[in-house]
C-alpha positions in Angstrom: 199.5 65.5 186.9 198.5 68.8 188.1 197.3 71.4 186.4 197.5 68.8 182.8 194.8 66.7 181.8 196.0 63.1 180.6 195.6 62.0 177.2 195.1 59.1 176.1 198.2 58.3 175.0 199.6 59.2 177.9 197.4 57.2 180.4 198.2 54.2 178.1 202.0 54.5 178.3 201.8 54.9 181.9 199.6 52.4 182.7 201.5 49.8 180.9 204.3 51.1 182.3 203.3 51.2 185.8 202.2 47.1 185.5 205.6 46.5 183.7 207.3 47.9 186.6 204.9 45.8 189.1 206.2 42.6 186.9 209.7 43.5 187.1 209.2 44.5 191.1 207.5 41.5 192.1 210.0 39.0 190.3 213.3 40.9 191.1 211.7 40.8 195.3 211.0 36.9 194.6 214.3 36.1 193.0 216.3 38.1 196.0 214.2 36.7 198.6 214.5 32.8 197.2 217.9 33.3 197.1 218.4 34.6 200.1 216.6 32.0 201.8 218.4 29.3 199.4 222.1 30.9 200.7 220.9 31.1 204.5 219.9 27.2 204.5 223.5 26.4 202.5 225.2 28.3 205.4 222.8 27.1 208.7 224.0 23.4 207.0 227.5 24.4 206.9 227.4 25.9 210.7 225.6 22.4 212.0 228.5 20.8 209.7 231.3 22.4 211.6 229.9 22.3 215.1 229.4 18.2 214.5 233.2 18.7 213.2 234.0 20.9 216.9 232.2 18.6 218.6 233.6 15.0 217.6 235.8 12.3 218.3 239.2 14.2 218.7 237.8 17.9 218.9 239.1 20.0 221.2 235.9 20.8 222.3 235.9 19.8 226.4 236.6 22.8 228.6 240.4 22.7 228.6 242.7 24.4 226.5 242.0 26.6 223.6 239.3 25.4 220.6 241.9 25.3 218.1 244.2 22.9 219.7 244.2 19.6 217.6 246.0 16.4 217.9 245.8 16.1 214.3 242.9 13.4 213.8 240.2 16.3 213.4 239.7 19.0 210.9 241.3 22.1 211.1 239.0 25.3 211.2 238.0 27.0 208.1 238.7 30.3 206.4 235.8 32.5 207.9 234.7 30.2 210.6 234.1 31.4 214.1 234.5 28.9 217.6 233.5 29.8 221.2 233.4 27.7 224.2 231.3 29.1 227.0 231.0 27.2 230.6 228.2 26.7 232.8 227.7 29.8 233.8 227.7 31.1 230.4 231.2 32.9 230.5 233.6 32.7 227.6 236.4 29.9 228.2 237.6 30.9 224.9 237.0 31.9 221.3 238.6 31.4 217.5 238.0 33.3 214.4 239.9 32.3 211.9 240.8 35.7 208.8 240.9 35.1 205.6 244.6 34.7 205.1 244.2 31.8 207.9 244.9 33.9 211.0 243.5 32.7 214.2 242.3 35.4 216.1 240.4 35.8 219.8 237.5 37.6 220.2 237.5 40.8 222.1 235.7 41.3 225.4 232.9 43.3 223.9 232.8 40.9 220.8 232.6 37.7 223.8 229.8 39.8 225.7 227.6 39.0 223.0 228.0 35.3 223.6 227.3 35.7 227.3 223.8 37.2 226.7 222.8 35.2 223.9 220.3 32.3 225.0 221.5 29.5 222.2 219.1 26.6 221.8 220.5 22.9 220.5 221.6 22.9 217.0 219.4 25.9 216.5 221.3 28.2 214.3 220.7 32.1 214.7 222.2 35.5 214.0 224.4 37.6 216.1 226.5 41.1 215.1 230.0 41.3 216.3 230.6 44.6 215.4 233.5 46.0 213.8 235.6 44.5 211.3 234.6 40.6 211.9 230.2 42.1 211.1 227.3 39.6 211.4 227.5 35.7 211.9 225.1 32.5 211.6 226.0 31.0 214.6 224.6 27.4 216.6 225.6 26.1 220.2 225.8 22.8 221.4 226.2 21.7 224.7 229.1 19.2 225.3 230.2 17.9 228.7 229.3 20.9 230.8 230.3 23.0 228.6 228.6 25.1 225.1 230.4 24.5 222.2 229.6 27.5 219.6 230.2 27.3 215.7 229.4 30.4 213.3 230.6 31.4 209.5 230.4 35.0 208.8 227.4 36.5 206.7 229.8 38.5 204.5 229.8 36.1 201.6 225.6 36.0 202.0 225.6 39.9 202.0 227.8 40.2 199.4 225.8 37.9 196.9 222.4 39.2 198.0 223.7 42.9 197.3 225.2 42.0 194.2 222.5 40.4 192.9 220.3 43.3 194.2 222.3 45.9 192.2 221.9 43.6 189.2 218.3 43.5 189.2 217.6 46.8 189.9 220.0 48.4 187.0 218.5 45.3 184.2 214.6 46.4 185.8 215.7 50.3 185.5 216.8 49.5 181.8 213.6 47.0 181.1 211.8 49.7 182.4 213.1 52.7 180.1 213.6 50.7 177.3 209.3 49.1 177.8 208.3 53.4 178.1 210.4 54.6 174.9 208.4 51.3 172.9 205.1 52.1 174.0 205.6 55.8 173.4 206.5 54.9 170.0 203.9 52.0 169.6 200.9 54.1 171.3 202.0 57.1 168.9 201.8 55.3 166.1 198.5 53.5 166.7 196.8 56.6 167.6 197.3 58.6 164.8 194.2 57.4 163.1 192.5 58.6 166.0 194.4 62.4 166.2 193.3 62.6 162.9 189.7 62.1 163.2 189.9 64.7 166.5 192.0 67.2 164.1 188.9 66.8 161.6 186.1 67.0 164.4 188.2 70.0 166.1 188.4 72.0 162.4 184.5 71.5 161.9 183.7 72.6 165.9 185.6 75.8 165.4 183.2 76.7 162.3 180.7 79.6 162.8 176.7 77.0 162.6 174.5 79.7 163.8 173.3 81.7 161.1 174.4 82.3 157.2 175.3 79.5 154.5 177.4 76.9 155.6 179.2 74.3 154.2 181.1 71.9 155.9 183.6 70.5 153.7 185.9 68.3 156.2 185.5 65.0 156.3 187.7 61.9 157.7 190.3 60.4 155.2 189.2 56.8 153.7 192.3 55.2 155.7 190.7 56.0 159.0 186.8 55.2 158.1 187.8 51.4 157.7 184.7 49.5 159.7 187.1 46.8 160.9 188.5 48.8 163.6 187.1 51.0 166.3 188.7 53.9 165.4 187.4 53.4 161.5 184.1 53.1 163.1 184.2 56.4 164.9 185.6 58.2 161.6 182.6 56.4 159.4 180.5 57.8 161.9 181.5 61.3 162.4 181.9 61.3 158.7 177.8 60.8 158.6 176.8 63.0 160.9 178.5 65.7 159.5 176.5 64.8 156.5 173.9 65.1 157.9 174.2 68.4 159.5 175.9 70.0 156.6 171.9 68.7 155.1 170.1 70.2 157.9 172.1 73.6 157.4 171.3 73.5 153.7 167.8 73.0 154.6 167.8 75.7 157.5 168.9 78.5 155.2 166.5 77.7 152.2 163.9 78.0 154.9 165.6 81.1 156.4 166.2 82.6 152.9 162.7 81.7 151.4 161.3 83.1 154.7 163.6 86.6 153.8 162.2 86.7 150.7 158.5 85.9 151.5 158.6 88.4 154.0 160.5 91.5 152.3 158.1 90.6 149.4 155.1 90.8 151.3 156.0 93.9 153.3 156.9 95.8 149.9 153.5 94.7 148.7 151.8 95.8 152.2 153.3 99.1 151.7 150.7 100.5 149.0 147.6 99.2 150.1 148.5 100.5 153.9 149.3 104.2 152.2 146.0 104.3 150.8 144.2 102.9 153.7 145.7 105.7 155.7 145.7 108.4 153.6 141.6 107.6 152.8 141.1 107.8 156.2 142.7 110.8 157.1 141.2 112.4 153.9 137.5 111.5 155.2 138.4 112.7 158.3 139.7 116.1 157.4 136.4 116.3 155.2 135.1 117.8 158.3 131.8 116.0 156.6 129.0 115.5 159.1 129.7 111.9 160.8 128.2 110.1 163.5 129.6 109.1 166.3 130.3 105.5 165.7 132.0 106.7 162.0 134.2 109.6 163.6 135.4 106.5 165.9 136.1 104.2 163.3 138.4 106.1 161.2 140.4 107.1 164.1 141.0 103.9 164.8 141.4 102.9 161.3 143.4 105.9 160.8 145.6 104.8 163.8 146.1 100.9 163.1 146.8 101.8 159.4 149.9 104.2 161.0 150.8 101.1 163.3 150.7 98.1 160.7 153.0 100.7 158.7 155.4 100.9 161.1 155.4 97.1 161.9 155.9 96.4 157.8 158.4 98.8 157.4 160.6 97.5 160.5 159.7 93.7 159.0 161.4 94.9 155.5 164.3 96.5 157.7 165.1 93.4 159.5 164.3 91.3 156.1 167.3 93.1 154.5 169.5 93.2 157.2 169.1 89.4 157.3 169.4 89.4 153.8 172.9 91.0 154.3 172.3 94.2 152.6 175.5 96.5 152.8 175.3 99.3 155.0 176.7 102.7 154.7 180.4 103.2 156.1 180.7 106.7 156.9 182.2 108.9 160.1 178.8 109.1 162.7 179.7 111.8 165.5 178.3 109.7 168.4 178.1 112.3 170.8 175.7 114.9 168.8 173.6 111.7 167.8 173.7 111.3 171.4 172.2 115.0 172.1 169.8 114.8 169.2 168.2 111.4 170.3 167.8 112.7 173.9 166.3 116.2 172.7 164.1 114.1 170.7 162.8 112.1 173.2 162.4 115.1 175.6 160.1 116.6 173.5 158.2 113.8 172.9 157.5 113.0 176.4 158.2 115.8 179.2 157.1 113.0 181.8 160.3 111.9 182.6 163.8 113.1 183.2 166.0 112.6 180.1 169.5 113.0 181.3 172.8 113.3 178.7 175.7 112.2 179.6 178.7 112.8 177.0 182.6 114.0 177.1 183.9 116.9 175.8 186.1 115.5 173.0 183.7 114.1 170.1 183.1 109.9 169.6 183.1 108.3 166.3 182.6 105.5 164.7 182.0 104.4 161.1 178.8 103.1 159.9 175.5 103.9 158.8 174.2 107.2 160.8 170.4 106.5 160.4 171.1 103.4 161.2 172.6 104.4 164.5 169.9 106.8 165.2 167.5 104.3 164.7 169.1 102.5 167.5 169.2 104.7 170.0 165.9 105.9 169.2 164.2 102.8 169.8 166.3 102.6 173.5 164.8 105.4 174.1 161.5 104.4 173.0 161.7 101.6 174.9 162.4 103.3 177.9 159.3 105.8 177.7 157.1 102.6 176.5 158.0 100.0 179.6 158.4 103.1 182.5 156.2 104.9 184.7 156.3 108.9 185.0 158.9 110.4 186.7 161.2 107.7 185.3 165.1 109.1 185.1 166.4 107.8 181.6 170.1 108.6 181.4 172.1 108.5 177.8 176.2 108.3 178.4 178.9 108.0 176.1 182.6 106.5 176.3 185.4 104.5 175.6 186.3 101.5 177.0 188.4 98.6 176.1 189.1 100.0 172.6 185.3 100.6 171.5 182.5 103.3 171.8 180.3 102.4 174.9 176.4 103.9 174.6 174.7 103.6 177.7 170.9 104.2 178.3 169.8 103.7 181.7 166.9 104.0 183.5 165.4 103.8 187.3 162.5 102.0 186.5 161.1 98.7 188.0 163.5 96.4 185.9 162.6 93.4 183.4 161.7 90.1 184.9 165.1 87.8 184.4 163.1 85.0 183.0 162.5 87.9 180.0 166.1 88.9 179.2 167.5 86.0 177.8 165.0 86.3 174.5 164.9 90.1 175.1 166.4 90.8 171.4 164.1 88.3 169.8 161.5 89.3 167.4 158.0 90.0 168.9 159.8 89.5 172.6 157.2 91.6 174.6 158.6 92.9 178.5 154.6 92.7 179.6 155.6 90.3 182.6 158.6 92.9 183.8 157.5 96.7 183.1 154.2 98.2 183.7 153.3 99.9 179.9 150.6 102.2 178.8 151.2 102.2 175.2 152.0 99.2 173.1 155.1 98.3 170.9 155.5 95.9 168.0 158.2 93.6 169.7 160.8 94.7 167.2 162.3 97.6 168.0 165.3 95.7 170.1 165.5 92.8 167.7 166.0 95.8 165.1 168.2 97.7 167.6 170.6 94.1 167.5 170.3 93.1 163.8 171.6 96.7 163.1 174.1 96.6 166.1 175.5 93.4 164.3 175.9 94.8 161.0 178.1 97.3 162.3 180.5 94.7 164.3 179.8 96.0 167.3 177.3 94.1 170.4 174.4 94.7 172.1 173.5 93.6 176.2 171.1 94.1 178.8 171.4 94.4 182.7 168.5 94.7 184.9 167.3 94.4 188.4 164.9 96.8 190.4 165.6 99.9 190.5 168.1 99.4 187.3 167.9 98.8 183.5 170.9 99.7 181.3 170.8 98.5 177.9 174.9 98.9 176.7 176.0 99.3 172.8 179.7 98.3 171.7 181.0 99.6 168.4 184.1 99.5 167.0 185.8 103.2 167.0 
């Protein structure tokens, strides 16, 4: 059926269907055929019957006079019975069909033709068509005293039974047939319900959201269709225990998410006050301006440095903790456009090296959500774009509207990321080093913090690279 898949319901019906219909084909052919053969030996019996009849003691059956000509000691001709007497050379003496109402008729010239070119071997009963009115006849010759002696009875009465009976077995098949399809739609309805029902359960539970959060999986196959007896009970007792088990490995998933949340917002919050006084201890020995050698001035720099770093990292691991924790965010108008032209001036004059181009429209963009959210976003783009490029890099920041949302576009010219990269691009700690040439290092979460905010806000977050062409394109709701 094109363009439809079949169920299974409706591969059963037809099948059945389609061997009921072979049955009923097969039997009506045999029953037409054996009859037909049945009423053609009755009639080649009756033909040999009446040419023994033309062709005995007191037949007129010699080559003088007409074949119906009796003295009275023979039988007269049937209703429907046919008598041609053809000499040596094969030419009509004369002929006799007798109608239904008992007229005896001669054959016409055209009607006797068909006598003269017929070969007719002893008592060997064929066919012949006559044409017109008078149709096809079973026909046998004998050969009597130099002359053929021909019998025939029409085929009208064979015809006539064979058709009937045809039109009898076709209309009682064409009924079987319908009446066999409305059944088995019933009975395969019926039966199957069990089965729609575990597929309406399995159906509710695949259009359930597994990935992330808490998740509880409540739908399960009714008791009537988990009995163990029957192979669609088996299938529900089945699917009823693997949902089980899911809805365990879920549970167990997001206690180990949630404990992970917590461990890690706790530990970053703890991280916080040691790192401050690491840092601020080093910058307050180095602003000393205490005599130091060489070794010492290097070590605090560095210490001074790292500290700054592993700040950065803890305070973007408690960002992404409470985002995954769910933590509300603000839901206010953000003008898109001048966070646009801030971010860009921003990264201008942080890095002169490369071309920062701005590309807005005149009529402001909002959204609503959390501004310093947003502006963490596109700040880390941005980042990530002086981070993973060379010098002389053109990093282009657009702005529109397409398909109902706010589009943010930041594009660069640089040597693209390796495609075996992008797929865990926005996972935490993903590193570009095997795509983009770098000279300063990053902690791997700026994007994973670019989509966990992204998300928050409803909106979506994608990549497109090849040589020559990164774009990294932001979707929010307007």
């Amino acid at each position: 059926m094109t363009g439809r898949r079949w169920t299974l319901r409706r591969k059963l019906v037809i099948t059945v269907a389609a061997l009921v219909a072979t049955g009923l084909l097969v039997t009506s052919l045999a029953t037409i055929l054996s009859l037909r053969s049945f009423v053609y030996e009755r009639l080649d019996r009756q033909v040999l019957e009446g040419l023994d009849f033309a062709t005995g003691p007191g037949a007129g059956g010699g080559s003088q006079g007409d074949p119906g000509d009796q003295d009275g000691s023979g039988p007269a001709p049937r209703v429907g019975t046919l008598q041609v007497v053809l000499d040596e050379d094969q030419k009509v003496l004369s002929s006799l069909f007798v109608t239904a109402d008992g007229t005896e008729i001669a054959l016409t010239d055209a009607q006797a033709e068909v006598f003269e070119t017929t070969s007719f071997s002893p008592r060997t009963p064929v066919t012949v068509d006559l044409g017109g009115e008078l149709g096809s006849f079973r026909v046998a010759g004998k050969e009597d005293g130099g002359t053929t002696m021909v019998t025939g009875n029409s085929l009208g009465d064979v015809t006539a039974t064979t058709g009937a009976l045809t039109a009898i077995l076709v209309t009682v098949a064409g009924l079987t047939l319908l009446v066999v399809i409305i059944a088995l739609s019933l009975i395969v309805r019926r039966n199957l319900r069990p089965l729609d029902r575990v597929a309406a359960v399995a159906q509710h539970v695949a259009g359930r959201r597994l990935a992330d959060g808490a998740v509880a999986i409540p739908e399960r196959v009714g008791d009537d269709d988990t009995d163990e007896h029957t192979e669609v009970g088996r299938v529900g007792s089945s699917l009823n225990t693997l949902l089980g088990h899911i809805e365990a490995a879920l549970a167990s998933r997001q206690n180990s998410e949630e404990k992970l949340q917590r461990f890690i917002a706790d530990a970053s919050h703890e991280l916080r006050t040691p790192l401050s006084s690491i840092q601020g201890y080093a910058q307050l020995s180095l602003g000393e301006g205490a005599p130091m050698s060489p070794t010492q001035q290097r070590s605090f720099e560095r210490i001074a440095a790292e500290s700054e770093r592993m700040s950065s990292l803890v305070d973007d691991l408690l960002l992404l903790a409470r985002l995954d924790a769910g933590q509300p965010i603000r839901r206010d108008p953000v003008d898109l456009t001048l966070l646009a032209i801030d971010a860009v001036s921003d990264a201008h004059a942080a890095d002169a090296s490369r071309r920062w181009l701005l590309d807005v429209p005149e009529d402001p963009i909002s959204v609503v959500g959390d501004e310093n959210r947003l502006r963490q976003v596109l700040a880390n783009l941005l980042r990530n774009a002086r981070t993973h490029t060379p010098s002389g890099t053109v990093v282009t920041t657009s702005l529109r509207i397409g398909d109902g949302r706010a589009l943010l576009e930041v594009t660069d010219d640089g040597p693209g990321i390796d495609s075996l990269v992008q797929d865990r691009l926005f996972e935490r700690f993903a590193r570009g080093d095997q795509a983009r040439s770098r000279e300063a290092g990053s902690t791997g979460l700026g994007l994973s913090i670019a989509h966990a905010i992204v998300s928050a806000h409803h909106g979506d977050i994608a990549v497109r690279s090849r040589p020559g062409e990164t774009a990294f394109a932001v979707r929010l709701p307007l």
